[in-house]
C-alpha positions in Angstrom: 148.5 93.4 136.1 148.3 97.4 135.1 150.2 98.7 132.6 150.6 102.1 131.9 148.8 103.0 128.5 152.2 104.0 127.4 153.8 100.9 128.2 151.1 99.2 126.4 151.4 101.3 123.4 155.5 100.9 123.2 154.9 97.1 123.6 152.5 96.6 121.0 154.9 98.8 118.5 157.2 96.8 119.5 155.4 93.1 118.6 154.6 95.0 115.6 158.0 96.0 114.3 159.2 92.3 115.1 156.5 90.7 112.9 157.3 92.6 110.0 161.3 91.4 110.6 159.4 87.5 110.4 158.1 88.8 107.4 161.1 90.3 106.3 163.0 86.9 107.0 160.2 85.1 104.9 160.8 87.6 102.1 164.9 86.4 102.3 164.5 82.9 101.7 161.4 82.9 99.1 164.1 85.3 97.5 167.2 82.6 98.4 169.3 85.5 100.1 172.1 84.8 101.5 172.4 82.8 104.8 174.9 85.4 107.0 172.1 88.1 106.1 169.2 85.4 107.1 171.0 84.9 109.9 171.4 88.8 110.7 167.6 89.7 110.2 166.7 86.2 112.7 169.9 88.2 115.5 167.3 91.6 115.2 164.1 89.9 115.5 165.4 87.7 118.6 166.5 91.1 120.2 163.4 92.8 119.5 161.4 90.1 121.1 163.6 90.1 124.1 163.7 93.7 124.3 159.6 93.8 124.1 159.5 91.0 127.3 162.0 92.7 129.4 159.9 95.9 129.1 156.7 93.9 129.9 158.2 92.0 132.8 160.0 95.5 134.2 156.7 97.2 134.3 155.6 94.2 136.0 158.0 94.6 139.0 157.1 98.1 138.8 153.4 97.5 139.4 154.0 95.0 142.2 156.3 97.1 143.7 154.0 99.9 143.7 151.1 98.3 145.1 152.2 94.7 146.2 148.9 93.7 148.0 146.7 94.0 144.9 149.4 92.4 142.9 149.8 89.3 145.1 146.0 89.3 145.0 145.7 89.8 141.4 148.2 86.4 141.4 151.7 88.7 140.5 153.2 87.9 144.1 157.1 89.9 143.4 158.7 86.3 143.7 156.9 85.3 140.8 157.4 88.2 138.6 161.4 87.8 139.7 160.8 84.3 138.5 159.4 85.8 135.0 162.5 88.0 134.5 165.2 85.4 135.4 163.1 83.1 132.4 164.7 85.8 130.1 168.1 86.1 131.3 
């Protein structure tokens, strides 16, 4: 599959931001925080992660909409990109 440098470069700040949250999490409980705030920073890192495979999986129907031979031969037939977005639903 293609991605548009852009994409790539959004996705990858993205992944980035959501491993320092991890991080952040770690930090809480080393430092015994409170559980509703642990809980709070886990809600944002969940979202960011979703957020980061909705864009990945949208550029994917993008590119197989755009050039659906080359897709289907590449192994991204749009049935089973459809399939990838409705894993995240």
């Amino acid at each position: 599959m293609e991605l548009p440098q852009e994409t790539l470069a959004d996705l990858k700040k993205r992944l980035r931001r959501a491993e320092g949250q991890v991080r952040g999490v770690g930090l809480m409980l080393d430092e015994g925080r409170d559980c509703r705030e642990v809980v709070t920073q886990l809600t944002a890192v969940t979202k960011a992660l979703e957020q980061a495979a909705f864009l990945l999986v949208a550029a994917g129907l993008t590119w197989c909409v755009s050039d659906p031979e080359r897709a289907a031969e590449e192994g991204y037939a749009l049935a089973d990109v459809q399939k990838m977005f409705m894993k995240l639903a």
